[in-house]
MARGUPA-818898 format. One record per residue (C-alpha): residue in three letters; x, y, z. Coordinates in steps of 0.05 Angstrom, whole numbers, padded with zeros to 5 digits, always signed. Layout:
<zapas>
ALAXYZ
...
</zapas>
This chain:
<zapas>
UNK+01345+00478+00048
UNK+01303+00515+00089
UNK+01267+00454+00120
UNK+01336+00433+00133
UNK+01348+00493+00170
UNK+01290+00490+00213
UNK+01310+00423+00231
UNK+01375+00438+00258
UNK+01356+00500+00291
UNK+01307+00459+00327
UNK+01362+00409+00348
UNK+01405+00466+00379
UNK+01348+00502+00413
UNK+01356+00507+00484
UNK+01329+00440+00523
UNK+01278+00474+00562
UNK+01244+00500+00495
UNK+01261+00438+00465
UNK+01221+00400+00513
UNK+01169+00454+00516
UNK+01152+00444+00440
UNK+01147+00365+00448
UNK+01103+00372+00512
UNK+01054+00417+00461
UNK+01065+00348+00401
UNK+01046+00305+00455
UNK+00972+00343+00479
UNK+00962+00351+00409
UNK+00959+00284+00395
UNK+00925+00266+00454
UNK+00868+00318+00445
UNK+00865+00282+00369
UNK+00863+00220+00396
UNK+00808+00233+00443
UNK+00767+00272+00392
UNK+00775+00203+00349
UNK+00753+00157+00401
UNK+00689+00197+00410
UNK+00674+00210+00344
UNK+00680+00127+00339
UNK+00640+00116+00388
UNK+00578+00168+00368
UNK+00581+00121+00298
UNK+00580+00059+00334
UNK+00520+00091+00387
UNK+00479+00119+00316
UNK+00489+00047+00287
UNK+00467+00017+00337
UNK+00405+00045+00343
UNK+00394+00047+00272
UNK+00385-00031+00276
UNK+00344-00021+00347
UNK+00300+00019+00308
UNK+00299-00021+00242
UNK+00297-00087+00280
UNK+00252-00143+00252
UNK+00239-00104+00189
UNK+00307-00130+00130
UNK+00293-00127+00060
UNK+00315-00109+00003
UNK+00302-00047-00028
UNK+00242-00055-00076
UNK+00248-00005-00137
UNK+00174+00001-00138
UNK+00173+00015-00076
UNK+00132+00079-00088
UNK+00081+00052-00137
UNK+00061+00002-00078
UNK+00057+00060-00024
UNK+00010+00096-00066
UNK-00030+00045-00101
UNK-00039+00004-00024
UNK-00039+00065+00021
UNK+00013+00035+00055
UNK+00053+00080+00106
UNK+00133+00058+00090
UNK+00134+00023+00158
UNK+00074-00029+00142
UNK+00110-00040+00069
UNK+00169-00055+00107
UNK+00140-00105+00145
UNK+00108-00130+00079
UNK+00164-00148+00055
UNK+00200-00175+00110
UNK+00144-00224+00122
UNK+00147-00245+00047
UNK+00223-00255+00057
UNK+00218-00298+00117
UNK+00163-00338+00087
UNK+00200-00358+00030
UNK+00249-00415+00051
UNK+00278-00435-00013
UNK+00296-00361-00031
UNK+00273-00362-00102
UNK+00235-00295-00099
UNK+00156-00318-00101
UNK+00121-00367-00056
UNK+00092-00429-00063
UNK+00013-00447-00033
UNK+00049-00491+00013
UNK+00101-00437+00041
UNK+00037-00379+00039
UNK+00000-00427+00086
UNK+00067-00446+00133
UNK+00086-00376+00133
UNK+00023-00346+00158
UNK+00011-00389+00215
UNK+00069-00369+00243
UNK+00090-00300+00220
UNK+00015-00276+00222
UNK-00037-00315+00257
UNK-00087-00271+00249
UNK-00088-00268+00168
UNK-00080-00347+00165
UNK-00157-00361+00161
UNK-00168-00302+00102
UNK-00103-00329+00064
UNK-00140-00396+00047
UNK-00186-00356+00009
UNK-00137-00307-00023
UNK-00080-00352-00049
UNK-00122-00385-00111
UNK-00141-00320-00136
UNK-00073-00283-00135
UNK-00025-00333-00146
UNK+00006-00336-00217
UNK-00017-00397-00248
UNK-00055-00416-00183
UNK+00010-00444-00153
UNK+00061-00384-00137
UNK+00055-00319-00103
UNK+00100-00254-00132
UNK+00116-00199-00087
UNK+00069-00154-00116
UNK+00017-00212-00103
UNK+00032-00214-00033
UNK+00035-00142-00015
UNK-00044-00133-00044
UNK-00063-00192+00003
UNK-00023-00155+00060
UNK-00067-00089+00043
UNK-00130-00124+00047
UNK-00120-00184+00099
UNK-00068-00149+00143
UNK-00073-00073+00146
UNK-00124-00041+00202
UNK-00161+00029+00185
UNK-00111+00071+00221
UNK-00051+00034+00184
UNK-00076+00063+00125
UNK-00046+00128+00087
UNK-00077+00172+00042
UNK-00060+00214-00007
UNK-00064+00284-00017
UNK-00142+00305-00018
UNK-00172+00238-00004
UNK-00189+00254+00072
UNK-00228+00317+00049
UNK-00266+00287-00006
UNK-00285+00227+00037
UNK-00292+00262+00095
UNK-00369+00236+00101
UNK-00348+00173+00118
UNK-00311+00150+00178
UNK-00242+00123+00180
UNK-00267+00043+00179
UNK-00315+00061+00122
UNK-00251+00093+00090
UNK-00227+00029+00095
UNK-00275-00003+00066
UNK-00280+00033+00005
UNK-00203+00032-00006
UNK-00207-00046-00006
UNK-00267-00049-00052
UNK-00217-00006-00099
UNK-00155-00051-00085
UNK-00194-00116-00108
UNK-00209-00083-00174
UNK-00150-00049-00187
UNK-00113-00115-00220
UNK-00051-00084-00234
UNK-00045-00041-00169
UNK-00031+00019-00213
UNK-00071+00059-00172
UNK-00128+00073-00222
UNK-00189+00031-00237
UNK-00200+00026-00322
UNK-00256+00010-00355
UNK-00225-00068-00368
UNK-00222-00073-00290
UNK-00290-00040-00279
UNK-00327-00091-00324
UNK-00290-00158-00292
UNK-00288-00127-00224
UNK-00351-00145-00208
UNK-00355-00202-00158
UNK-00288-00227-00185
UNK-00252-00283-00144
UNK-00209-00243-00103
UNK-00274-00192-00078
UNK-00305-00263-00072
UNK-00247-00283-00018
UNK-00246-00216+00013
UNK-00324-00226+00026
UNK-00319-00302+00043
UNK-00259-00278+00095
UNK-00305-00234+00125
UNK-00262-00173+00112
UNK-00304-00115+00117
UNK-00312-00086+00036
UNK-00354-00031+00020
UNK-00418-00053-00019
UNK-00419+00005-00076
UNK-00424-00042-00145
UNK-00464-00094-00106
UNK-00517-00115-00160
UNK-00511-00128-00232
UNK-00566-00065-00243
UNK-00511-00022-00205
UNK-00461-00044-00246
UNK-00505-00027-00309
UNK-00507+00052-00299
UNK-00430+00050-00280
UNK-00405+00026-00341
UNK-00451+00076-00371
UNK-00430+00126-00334
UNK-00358+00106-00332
UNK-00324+00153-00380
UNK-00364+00213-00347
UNK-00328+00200-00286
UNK-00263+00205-00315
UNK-00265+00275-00341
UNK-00231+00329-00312
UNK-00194+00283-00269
UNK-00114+00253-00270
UNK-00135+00199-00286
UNK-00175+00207-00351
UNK-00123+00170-00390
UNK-00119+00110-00344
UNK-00176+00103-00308
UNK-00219+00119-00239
UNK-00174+00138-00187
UNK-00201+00130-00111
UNK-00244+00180-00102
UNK-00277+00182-00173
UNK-00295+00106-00166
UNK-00322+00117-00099
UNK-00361+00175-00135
UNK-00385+00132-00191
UNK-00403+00074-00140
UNK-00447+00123-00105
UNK-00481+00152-00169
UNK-00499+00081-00205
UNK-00529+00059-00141
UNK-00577+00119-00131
UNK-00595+00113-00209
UNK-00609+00036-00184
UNK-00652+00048-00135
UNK-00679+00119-00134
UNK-00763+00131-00141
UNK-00793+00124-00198
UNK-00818+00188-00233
UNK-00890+00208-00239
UNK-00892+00200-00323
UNK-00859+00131-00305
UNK-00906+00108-00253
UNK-00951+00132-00303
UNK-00926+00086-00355
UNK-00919+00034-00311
UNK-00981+00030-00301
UNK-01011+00041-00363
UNK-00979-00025-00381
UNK-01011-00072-00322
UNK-01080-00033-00336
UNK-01075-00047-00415
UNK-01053-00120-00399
UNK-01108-00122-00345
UNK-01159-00106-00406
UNK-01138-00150-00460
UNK-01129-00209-00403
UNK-01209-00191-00391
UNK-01234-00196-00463
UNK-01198-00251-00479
</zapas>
């Protein structure tokens, strides 16, 4: 009833307050309207340079997305770019690539890693015939990425600040070809076959630059000795060597390779060629 009544009264108002209330309808919905049409087209201005901004890099969303930023140092933008070049590489859509599509893709999508993927593809692929994602990205880190593409995580700079940022580099891709499973720690399992394993073999024979801590076999001797020292005290004593603490341990077996002899050993030393000297004489 009341409605009713408001109705009505404003059917018998007087015209020129009639017209004045319908005159205030109209601006309102004209000042909405406006207000709509700019909103709309703020949305469509922010979308469109959403894809300017994200142009050339699709995907889909990879759930380990993290694991791979961290274990690769890979800033999100170069992961990105991973995985749109492993996308448009892979024709038939089935989620890995074959040695035929690796080969195709690079020439065209990346020149300038075609030359070191001829050495990479036989020891990542799966069977020696099919590249995974997770395949691909670790070839991206070490054939693709350039020393200032590189991220690092929280304390690395400072504890490798002695070297420069290439020699960072280096070391990180020393680390990457031994860390099989890109979990972002080096065990004991990985230590042992590390050692001049196929893919460290292609990284050398692409003439990627690879630090040359764990060079020798006598090198590699005092590391696995020293291996489980190395992983006290640190987050990764369940898992393994994270960067840092396998740089550390590189740097440690290679001065117990090749440090001076001390005096009682020189002594030794050559007490041994003198007594062998002496028995060669009365013999």
């Amino acid at each position: 009833m009341p409605t009713l009544l408001v109705v009505v009264g404003a059917y018998f108002l007087p015209v020129p307050i009639h017209a004045g209330l319908f005159r205030a309808q109209v601006s309102l919905h004209n000042a909405l309207l406006n207000m709509s049409q700019a909103l709309n087209s703020s949305t469509a201005n922010l979308t469109n340079a959403t894809k300017v901004a994200s142009e050339g890099l699709p995907g889909p969303y990879d759930p380990q997305e993290q694991r791979y930023l961290n274990s690769l140092r890979l800033i999100p933008h170069e992961f990105q770019k991973a995985v749109y070049l492993f996308n448009t590489m892979d024709k038939d859509r089935n989620g890995e690539l074959s040695a035929v599509e690796f080969s195709q893709g690079l020439s065209i999508e990346a020149p300038g890693a075609a030359g070191a993927g001829k050495y990479f593809f036989p020891s990542l692929a799966e069977g020696g015939s099919i590249l995974k994602p997770h395949q691909f990205y670790r070839f991206f880190a070490l054939a693709v990425t350039t020393p200032p593409e590189f991220a690092w995580q929280d304390g690395e700079r400072a504890q490798l600040s002695s070297y420069l940022q290439d020699d960072k580099a280096k070391l990180l891709r020393l680390f990457i070809s031994y860390d099989a499973d890109s979990n972002d720690a080096v065990s004991e399992a990985e230590l042992q076959c590390g050692f001049n394993n196929t893919l460290l073999q292609g990284v050398r024979a692409a003439k990627i630059p690879v630090s040359n801590l764990f060079e020798t076999r006598r090198e590699m001797k005092f590391a696995e000795e020293d291996f489980r020292d190395f992983t006290r005290g640190s987050d990764s004593a369940t898992t393994g060597l994270g960067l840092v603490e396998f740089v550390k341990l590189g740097k440690e077996a290679k001065r117990k390779a090749y440090a001076p002899m001390s005096g009682s050993q020189s002594y030794q030393v050559f007490g041994c060629f003198t007594m062998f000297f002496l028995v060669c004489m009365n013999a």
